[in-house]
Biopython code that builds the backbone (N, CA, C, O; Angstrom):
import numpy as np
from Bio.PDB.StructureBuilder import StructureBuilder

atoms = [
    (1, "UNK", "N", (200.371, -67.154, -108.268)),
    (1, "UNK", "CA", (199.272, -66.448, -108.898)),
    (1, "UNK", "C", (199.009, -67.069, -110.266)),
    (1, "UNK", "O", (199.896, -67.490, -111.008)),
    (2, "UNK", "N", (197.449, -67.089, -110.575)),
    (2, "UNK", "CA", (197.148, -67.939, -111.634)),
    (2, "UNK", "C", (197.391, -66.892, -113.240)),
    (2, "UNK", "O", (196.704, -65.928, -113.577)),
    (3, "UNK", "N", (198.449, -67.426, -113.901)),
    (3, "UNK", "CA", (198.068, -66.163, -114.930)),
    (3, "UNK", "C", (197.189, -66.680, -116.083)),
    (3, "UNK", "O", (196.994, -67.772, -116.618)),
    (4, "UNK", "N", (196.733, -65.387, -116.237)),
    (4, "UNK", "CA", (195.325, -65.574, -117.528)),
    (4, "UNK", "C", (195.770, -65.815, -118.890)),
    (4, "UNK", "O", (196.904, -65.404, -119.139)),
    (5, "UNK", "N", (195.188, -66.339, -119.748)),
    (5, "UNK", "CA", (195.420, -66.000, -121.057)),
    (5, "UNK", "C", (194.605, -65.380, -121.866)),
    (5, "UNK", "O", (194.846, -64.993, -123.010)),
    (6, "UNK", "N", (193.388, -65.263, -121.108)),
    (6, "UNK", "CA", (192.019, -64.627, -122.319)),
    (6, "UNK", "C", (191.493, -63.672, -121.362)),
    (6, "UNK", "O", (191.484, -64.116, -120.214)),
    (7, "UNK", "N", (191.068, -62.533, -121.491)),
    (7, "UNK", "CA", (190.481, -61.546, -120.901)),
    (7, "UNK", "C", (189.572, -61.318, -121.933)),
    (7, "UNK", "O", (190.002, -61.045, -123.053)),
    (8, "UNK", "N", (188.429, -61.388, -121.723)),
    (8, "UNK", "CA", (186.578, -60.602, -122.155)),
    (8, "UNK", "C", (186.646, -59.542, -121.966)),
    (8, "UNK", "O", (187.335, -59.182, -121.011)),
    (9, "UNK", "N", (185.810, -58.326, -122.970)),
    (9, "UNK", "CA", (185.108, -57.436, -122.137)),
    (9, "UNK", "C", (183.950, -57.111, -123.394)),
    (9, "UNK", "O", (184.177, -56.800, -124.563)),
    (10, "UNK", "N", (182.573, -57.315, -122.662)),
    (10, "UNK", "CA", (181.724, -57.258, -123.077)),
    (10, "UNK", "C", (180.835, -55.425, -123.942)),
    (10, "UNK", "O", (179.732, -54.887, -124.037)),
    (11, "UNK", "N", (181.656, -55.292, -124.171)),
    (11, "UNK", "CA", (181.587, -53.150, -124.580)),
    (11, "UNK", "C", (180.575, -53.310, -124.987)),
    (11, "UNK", "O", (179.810, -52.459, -124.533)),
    (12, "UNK", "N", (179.764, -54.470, -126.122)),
    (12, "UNK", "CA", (178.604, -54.213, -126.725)),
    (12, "UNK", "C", (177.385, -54.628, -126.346)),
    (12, "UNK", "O", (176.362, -54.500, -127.018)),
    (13, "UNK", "N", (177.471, -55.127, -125.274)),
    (13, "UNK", "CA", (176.566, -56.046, -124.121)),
    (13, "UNK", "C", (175.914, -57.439, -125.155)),
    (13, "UNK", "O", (174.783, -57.814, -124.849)),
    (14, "UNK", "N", (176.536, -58.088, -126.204)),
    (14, "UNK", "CA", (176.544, -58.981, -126.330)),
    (14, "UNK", "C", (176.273, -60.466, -125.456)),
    (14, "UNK", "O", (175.381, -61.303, -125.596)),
    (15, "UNK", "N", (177.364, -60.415, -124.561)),
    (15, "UNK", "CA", (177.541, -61.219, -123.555)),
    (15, "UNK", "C", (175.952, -61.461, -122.772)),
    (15, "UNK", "O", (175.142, -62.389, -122.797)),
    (16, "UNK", "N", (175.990, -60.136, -122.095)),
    (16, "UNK", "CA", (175.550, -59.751, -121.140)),
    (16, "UNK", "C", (174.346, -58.902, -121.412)),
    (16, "UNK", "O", (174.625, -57.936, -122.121)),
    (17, "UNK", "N", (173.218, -58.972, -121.092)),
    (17, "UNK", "CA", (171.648, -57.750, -121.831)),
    (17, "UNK", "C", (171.871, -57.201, -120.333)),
    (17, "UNK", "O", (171.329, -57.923, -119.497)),
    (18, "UNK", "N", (172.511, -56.142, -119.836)),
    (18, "UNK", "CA", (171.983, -55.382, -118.793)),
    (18, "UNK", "C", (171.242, -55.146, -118.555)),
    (18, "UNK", "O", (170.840, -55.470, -117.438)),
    (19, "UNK", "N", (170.473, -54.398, -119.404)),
    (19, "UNK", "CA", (169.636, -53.160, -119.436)),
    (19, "UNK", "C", (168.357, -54.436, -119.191)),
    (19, "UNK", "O", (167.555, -54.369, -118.259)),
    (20, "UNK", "N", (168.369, -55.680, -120.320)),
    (20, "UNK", "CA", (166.689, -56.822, -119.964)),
    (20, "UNK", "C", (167.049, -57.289, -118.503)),
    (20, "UNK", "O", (166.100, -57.706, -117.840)),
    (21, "UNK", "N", (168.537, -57.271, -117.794)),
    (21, "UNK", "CA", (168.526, -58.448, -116.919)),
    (21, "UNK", "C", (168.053, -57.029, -115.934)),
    (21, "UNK", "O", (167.151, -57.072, -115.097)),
    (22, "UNK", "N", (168.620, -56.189, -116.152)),
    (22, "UNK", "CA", (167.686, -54.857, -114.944)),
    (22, "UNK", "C", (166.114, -54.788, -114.932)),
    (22, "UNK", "O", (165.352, -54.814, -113.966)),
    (23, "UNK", "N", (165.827, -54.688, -116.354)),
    (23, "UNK", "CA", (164.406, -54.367, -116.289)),
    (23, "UNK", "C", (163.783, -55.816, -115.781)),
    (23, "UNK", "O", (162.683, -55.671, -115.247)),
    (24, "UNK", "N", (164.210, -57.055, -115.831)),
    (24, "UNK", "CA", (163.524, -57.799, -115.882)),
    (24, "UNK", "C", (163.157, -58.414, -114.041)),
    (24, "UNK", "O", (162.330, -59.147, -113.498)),
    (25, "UNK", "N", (164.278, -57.624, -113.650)),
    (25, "UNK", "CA", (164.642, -57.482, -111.774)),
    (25, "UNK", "C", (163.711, -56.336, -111.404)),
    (25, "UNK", "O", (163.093, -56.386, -110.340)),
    (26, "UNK", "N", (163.616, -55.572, -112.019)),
    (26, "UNK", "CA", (162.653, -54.618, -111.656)),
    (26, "UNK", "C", (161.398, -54.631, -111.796)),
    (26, "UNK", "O", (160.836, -53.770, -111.120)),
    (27, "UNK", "N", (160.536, -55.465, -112.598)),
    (27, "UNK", "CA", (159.070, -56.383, -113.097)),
    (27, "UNK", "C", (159.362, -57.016, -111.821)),
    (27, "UNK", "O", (158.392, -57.070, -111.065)),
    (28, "UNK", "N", (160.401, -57.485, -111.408)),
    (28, "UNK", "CA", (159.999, -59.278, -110.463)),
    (28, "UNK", "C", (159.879, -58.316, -108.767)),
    (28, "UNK", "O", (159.321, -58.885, -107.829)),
    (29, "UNK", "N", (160.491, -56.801, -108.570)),
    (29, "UNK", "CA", (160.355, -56.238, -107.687)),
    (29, "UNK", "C", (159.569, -56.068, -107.753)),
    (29, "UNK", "O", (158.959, -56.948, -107.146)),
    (30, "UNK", "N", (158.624, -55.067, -108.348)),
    (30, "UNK", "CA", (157.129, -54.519, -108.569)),
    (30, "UNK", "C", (156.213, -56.089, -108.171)),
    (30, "UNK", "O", (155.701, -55.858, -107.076)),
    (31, "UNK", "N", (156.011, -56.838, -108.399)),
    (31, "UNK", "CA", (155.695, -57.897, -108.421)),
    (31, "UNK", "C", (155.366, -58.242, -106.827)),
    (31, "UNK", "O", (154.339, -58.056, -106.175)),
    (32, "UNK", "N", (157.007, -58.979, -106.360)),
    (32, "UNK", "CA", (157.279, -59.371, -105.163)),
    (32, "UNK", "C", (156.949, -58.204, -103.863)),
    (32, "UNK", "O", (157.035, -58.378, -102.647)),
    (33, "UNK", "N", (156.665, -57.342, -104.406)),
    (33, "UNK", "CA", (156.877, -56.161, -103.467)),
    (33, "UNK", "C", (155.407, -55.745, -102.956)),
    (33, "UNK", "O", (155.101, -55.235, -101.878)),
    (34, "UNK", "N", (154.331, -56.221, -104.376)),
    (34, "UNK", "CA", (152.961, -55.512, -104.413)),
    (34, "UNK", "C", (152.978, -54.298, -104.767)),
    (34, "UNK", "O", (152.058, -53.633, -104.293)),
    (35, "UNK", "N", (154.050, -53.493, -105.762)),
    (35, "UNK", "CA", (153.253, -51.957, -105.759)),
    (35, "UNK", "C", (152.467, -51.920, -105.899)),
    (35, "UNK", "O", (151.744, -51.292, -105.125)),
    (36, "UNK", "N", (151.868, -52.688, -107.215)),
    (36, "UNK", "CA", (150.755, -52.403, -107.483)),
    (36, "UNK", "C", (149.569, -51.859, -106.014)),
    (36, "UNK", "O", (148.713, -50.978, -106.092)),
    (37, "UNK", "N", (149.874, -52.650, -104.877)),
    (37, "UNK", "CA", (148.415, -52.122, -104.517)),
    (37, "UNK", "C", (148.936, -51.049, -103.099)),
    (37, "UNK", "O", (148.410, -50.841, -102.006)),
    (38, "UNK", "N", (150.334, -50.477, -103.808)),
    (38, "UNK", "CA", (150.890, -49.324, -102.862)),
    (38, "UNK", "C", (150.606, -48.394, -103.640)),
    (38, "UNK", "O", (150.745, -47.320, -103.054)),
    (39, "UNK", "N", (150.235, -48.260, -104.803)),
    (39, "UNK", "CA", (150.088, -46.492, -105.438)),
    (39, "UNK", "C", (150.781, -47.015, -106.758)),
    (39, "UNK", "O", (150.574, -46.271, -107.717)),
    (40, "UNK", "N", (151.276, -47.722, -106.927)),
    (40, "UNK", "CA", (152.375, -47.869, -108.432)),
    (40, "UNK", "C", (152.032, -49.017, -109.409)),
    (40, "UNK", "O", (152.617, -50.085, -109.586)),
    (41, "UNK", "N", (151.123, -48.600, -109.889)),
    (41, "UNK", "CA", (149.651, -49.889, -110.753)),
    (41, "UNK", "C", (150.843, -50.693, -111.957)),
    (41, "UNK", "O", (151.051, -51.896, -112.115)),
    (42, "UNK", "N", (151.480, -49.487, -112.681)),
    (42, "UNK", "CA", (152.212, -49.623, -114.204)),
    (42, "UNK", "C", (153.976, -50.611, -114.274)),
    (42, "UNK", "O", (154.593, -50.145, -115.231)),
    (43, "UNK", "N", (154.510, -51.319, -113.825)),
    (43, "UNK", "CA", (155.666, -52.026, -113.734)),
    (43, "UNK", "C", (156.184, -51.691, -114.902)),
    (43, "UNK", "O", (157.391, -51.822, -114.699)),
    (44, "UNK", "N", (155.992, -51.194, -116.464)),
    (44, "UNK", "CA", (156.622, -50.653, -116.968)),
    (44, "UNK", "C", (156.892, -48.624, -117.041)),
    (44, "UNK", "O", (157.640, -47.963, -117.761)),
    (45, "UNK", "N", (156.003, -48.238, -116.065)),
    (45, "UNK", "CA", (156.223, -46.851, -115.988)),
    (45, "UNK", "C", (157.095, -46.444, -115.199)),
    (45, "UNK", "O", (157.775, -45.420, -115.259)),
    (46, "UNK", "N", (157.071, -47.550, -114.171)),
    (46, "UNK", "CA", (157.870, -47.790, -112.714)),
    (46, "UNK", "C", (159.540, -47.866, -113.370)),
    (46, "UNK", "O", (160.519, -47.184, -113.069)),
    (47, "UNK", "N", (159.422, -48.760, -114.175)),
    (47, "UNK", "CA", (160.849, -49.018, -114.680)),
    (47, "UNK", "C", (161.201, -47.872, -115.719)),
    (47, "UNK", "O", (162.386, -47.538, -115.755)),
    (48, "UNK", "N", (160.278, -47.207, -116.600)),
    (48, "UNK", "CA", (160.839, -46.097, -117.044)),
    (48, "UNK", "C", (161.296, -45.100, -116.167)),
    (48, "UNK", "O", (162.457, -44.722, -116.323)),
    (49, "UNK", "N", (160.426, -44.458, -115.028)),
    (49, "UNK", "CA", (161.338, -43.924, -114.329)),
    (49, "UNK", "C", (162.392, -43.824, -113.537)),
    (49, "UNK", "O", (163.023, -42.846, -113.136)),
    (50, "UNK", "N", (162.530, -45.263, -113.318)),
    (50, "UNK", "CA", (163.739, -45.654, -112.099)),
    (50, "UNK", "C", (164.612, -45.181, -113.129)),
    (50, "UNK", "O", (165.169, -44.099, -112.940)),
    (51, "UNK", "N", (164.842, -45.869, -114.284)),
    (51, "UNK", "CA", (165.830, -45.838, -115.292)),
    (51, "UNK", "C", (166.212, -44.476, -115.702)),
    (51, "UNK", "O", (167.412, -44.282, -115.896)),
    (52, "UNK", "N", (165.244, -43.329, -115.894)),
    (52, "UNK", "CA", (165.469, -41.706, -115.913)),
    (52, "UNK", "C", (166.419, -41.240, -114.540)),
    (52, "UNK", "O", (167.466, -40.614, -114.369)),
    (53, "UNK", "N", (165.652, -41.763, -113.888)),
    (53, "UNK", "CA", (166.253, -41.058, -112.319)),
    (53, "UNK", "C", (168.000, -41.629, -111.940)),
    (53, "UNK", "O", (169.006, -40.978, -111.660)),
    (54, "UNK", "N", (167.699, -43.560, -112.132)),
    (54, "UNK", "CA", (169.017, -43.717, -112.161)),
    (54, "UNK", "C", (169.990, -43.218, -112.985)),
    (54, "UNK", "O", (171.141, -43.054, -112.578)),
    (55, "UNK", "N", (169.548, -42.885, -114.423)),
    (55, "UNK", "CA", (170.720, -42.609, -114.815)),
    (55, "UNK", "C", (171.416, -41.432, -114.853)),
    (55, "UNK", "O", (172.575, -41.342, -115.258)),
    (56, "UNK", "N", (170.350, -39.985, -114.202)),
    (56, "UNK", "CA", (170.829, -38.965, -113.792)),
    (56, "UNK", "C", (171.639, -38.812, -112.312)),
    (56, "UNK", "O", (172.145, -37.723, -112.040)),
    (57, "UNK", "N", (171.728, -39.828, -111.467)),
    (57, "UNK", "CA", (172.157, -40.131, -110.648)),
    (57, "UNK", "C", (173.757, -40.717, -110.690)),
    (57, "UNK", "O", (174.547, -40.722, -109.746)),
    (58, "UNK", "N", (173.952, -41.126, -111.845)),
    (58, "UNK", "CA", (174.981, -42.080, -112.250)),
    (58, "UNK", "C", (175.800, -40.961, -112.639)),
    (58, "UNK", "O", (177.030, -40.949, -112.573)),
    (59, "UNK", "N", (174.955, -39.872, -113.113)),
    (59, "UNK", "CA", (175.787, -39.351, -113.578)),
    (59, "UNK", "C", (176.785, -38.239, -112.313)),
    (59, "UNK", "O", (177.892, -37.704, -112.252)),
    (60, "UNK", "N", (176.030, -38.317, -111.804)),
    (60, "UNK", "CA", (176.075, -37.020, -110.243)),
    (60, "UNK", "C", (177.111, -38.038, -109.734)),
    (60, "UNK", "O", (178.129, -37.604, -109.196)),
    (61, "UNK", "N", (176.910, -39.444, -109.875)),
    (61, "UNK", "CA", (178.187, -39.869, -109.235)),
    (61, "UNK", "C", (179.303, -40.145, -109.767)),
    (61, "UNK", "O", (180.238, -40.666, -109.159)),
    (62, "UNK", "N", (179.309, -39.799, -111.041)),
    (62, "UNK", "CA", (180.738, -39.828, -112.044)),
    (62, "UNK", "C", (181.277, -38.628, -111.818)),
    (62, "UNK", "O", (182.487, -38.408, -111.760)),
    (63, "UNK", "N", (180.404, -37.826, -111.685)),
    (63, "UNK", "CA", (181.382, -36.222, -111.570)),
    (63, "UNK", "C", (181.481, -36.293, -110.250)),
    (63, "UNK", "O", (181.707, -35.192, -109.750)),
    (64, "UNK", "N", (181.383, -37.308, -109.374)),
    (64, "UNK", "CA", (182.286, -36.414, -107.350)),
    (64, "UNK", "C", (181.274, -36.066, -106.926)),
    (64, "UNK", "O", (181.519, -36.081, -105.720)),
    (65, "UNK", "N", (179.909, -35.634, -107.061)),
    (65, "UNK", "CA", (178.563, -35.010, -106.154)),
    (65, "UNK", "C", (178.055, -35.915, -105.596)),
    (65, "UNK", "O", (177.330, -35.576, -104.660)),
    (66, "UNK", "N", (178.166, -37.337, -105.854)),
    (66, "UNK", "CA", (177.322, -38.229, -105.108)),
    (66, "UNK", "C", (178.008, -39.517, -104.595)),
    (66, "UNK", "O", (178.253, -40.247, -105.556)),
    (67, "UNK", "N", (178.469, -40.139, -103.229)),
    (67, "UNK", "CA", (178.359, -41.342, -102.896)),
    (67, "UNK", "C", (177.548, -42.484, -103.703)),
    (67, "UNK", "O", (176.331, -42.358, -103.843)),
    (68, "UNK", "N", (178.257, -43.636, -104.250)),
    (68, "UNK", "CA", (177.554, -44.878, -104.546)),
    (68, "UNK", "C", (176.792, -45.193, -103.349)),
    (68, "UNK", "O", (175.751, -45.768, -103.668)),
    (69, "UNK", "N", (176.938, -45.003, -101.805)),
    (69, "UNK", "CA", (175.865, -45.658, -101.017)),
    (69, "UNK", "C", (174.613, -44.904, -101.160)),
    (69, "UNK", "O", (173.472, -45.346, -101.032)),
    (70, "UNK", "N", (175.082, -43.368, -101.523)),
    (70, "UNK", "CA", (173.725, -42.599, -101.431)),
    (70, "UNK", "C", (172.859, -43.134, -102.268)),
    (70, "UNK", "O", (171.799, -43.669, -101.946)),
    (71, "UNK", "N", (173.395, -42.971, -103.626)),
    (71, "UNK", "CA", (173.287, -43.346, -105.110)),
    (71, "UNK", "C", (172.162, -44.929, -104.971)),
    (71, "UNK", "O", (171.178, -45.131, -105.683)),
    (72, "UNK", "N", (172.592, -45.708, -104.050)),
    (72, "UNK", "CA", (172.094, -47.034, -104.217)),
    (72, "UNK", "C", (170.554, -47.052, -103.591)),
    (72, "UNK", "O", (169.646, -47.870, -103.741)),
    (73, "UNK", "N", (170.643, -45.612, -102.702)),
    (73, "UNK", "CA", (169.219, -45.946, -101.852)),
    (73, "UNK", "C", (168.300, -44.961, -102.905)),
    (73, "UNK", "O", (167.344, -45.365, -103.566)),
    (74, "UNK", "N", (168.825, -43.594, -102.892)),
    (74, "UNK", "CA", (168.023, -42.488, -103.613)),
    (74, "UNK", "C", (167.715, -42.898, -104.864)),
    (74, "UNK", "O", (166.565, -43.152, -104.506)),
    (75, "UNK", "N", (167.708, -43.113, -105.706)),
    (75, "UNK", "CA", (167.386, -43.585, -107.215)),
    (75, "UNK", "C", (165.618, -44.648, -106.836)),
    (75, "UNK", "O", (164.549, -44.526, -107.434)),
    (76, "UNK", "N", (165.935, -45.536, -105.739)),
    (76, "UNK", "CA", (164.550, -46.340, -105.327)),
    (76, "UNK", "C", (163.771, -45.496, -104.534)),
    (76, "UNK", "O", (162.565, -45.688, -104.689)),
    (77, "UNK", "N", (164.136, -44.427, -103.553)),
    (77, "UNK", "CA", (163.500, -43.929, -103.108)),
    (77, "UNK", "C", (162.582, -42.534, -103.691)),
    (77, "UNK", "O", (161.436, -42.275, -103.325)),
    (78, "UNK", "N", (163.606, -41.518, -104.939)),
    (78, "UNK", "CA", (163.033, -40.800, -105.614)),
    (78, "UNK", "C", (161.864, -41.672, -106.543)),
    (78, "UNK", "O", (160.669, -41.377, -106.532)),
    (79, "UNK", "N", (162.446, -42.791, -107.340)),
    (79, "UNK", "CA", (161.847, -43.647, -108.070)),
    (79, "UNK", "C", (159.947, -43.592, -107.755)),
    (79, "UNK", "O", (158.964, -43.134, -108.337)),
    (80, "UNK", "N", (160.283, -44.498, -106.257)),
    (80, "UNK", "CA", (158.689, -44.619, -105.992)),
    (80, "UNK", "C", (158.218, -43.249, -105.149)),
    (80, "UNK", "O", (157.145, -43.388, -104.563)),
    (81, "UNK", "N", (158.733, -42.222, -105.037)),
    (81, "UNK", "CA", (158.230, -41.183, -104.697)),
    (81, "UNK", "C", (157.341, -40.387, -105.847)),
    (81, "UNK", "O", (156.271, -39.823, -105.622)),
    (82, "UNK", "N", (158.072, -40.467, -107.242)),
    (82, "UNK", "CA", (157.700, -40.049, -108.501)),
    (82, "UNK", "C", (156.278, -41.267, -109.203)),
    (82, "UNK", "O", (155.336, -41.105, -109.980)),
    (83, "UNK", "N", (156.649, -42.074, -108.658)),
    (83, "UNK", "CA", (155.780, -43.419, -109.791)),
    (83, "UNK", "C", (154.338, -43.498, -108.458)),
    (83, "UNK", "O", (153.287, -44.070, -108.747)),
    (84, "UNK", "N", (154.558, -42.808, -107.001)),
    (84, "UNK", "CA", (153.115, -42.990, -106.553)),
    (84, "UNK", "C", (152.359, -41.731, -106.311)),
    (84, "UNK", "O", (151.184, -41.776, -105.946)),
]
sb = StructureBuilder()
sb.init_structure("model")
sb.init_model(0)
sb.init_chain("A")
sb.init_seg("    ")
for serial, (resi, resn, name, xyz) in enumerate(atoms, 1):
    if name == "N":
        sb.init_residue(resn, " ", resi, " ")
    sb.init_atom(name, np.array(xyz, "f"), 0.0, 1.0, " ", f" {name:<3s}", serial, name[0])
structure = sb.get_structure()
């Protein structure tokens, strides 16, 4: 086994912009997908709400109420239920 000498962890998202590399996956969905000409004109309203919904979701699955598989579909499916 290979042992390490340096372990990262990115706490301040320095490293790593989550939150731009999400939103910026979520513009290229809206996009690739056509909401626009399904009911969902706004790619930044779209992403404000995914982001409301996901993160009340995140939370349902930190406390034990929710499956991550559920979690992975419902958040897109409430999402564009709310944004059309």
């Amino acid at each position: 086994m290979m042992a390490y000498k340096h372990l990262f962890f990115d706490l301040d998202h320095t490293l790593w912009d989550f939150r731009g590399n999400s939103r910026a996956t979520l513009r290229e969905l809206h996009e690739a997908h056509a909401l626009a000409d399904d009911g969902v004109p706004d790619a930044e309203a779209f992403i404000e709400v995914y982001e409301e919904i996901n993160h009340a979701m995140w939370g349902q699955y930190t406390n034990g109420r929710m499956p991550k598989e559920v979690l992975r579909v419902l958040r897109f499916r409430n999402t564009l239920r709310v944004s059309v």
